[in-house]
N, C-alpha and C positions, 0 to 999 in steps of 0.2 A: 700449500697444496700444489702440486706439480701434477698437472691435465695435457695427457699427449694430444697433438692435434696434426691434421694431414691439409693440404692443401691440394688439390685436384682440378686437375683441366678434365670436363666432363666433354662428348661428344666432340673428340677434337685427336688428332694422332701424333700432337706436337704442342708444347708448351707454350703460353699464351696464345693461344686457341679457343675454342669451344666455349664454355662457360664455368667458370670458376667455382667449386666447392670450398667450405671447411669441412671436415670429418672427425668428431671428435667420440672415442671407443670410450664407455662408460662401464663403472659394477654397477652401481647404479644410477637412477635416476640424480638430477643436481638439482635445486628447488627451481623451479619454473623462471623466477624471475632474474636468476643467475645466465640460466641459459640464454635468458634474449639480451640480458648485457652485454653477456660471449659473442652472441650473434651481430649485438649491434658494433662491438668494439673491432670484428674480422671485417664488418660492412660489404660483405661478398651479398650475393643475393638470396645463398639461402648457407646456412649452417647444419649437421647433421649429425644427431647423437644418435649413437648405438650400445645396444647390449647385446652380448653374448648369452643366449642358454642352452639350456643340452638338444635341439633340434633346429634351431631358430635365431634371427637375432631383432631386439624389439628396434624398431625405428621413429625418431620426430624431426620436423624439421622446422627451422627459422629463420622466417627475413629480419635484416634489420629493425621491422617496427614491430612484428606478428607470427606466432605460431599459424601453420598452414595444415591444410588436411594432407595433402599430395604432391611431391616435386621428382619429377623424374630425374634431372642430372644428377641432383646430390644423391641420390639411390643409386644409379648407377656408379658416381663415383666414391660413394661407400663400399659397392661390390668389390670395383677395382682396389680397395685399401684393404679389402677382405681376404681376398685374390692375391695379391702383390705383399702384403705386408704383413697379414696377420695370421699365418700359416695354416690357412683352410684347403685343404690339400682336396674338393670332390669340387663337381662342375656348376655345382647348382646352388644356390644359396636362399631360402627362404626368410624375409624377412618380414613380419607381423606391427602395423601401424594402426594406436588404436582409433586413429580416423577413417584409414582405408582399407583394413584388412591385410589381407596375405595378398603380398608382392614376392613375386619369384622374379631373380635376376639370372642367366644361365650365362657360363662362358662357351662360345665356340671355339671350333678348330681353329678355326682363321684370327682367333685372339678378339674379335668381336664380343662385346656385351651387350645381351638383350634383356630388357627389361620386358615383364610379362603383367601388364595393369589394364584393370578394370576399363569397360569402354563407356568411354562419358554418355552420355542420352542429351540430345541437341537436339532442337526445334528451331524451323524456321518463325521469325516473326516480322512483324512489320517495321520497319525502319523509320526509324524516330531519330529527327533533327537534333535532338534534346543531346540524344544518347551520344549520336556523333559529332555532335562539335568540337571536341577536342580532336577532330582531322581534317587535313585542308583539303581533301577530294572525298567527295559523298560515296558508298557502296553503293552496288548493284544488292545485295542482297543483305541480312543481316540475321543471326541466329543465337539463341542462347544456350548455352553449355551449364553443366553444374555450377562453376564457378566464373565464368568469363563471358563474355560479350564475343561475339565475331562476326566481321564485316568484310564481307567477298569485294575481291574486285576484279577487273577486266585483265589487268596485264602486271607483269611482272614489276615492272618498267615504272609504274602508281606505287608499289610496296616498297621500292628504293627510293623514290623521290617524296614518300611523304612527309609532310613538315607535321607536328604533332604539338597541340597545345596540354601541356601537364597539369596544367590550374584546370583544366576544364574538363579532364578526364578525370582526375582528384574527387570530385562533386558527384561522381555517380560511385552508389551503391553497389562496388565488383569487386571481385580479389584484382581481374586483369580485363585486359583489352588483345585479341586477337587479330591481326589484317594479314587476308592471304588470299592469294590469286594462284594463276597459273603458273608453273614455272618453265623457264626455257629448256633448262640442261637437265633437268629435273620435274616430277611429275607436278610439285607446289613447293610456294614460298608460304614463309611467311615472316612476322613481327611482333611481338610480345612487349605490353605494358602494364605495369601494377603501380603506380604512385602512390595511391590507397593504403598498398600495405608497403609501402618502402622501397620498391624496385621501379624506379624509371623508365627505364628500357631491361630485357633482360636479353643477355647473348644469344641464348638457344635453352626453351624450356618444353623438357620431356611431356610433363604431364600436359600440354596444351595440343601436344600432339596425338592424344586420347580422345580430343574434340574434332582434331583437323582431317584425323586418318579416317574416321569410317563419314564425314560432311565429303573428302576425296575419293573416298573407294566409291562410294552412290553415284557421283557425278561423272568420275573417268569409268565407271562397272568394270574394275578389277580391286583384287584384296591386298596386291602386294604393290609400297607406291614406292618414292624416294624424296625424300626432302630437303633442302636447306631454310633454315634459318636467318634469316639475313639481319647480318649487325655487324660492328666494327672487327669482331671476333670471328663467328658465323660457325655454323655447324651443319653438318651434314648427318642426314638420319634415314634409316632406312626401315619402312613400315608396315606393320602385316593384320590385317583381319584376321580373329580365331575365333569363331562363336561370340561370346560375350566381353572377350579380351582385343587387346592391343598389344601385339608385338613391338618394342622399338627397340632397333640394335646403332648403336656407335662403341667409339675408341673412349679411351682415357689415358690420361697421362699423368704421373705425380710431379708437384710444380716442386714441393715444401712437404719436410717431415720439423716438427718444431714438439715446444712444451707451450702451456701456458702458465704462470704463475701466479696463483692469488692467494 
């Protein structure tokens, strides 16, 4: 069996960029545990099957160790395979996750893709030793997301220099770990870690920016921010409050068109 698969530089306007996708177009569904071999044998940090149906196209997504509820790059850079490759000729594309619902990705004029997702519901809590020891500077603040942990800090300046223990992070009970501060050239940084589910570090992830955009719209009181992502790769994101949604628009780029064989 011959399985087309796409490789994608998600939020990035240049190859080995942003954060890496695979993309692989499905009729149907492949049994479960096919798919996370696929996923674990691409070892990108997340994987992403689609279907095609007559209004819609079904979407799942997988890290190396774990199906996930939510991943904004690889959604995005399924759009751009949508867009670019798969001859979907209208601006907007609907796609249905049966974790998360109906995710709308749109293309702009300016070639921008924005993703249109659910806005996480975050709570401040109290800041436990416990939680943060897998980081060598303590937060100022600390909050919980549907799926992640996130711990504020003072300066940009803390988010590039933090040294990060993965055994220690490993031992709490999250999909991920969120650190972000102010940003200089930009409205906020941040840094994304999932050990847990198989992702160490990850370059730049959409969905965490569900959590970060409306904890930053509260704190700077405006709805439209700017972000990067800070990592070896790094990504630039641009992000908007809408009622109960999360606008996020970046670039993509195709790295890899391939097959896979089994």
């Amino acid at each position: 069996m011959e399985i087309k698969i796409y490789q994608v530089d998600a939020f990035a306007n240049h190859v080995f960029g942003g954060n890496p996708a695979a993309i692989i177009p499905l009729e149907r569904w492949l049994p479960d545990d096919l798919m996370q071999k696929i996923a674990a044998e691409n070892n990108l940090s997340e994987t992403a099957y689609i279907i095609k149906e007559i209004d819609k196209y079904l979407i799942r997504w997988f890290t190396p160790a774990v199906e996930v509820d939510l991943c904004g790059h690889a959604t995005l850079a399924a759009a751009h395979v949508i867009f670019s490759h798969e001859g979907f000729e209208d601006n907007l594309i609907s796609f249905y996750s049966p974790r998360s619902g109906v995710l709308e990705v749109e293309r702009e004029n300016d070639g921008l893709l924005t993703l249109d997702f659910p806005k996480d519901t975050i709570r401040q809590i109290e800041i436990s030793k416990e939680i943060a020891a897998g980081f060598s500077i303590a937060p100022i603040e600390m909050w919980k997301g549907g799926s992640d942990y996130i711990f504020v800090y003072e300066k940009e300046e803390q988010i590039l220099e933090m040294e990060v223990d993965l055994f220690e992070l490993a031992k709490v009970d999250t999909r991920g770990f969120i650190i972000t501060a102010p940003g200089e050239a930009v409205d906020f940084v941040s840094r994304w870690f999932g050990p847990r589910v198989g992702v160490d570090e990850d370059p730049v992830t959409g969905s965490a920016h569900t959590s970060l955009t409306p904890l930053w719209a509260e704190k700077l009181n405006k709805d439209k921010l700017t972000a990067v992502q800070q990592s070896k790769r790094s990504g630039k994101l641009s992000c908007k409050i809408v009622g109960e949604r999360v606008k996020i628009s970046g670039n993509a780029v195709t790295y890899m068109i391939g097959s896979i064989s089994i």
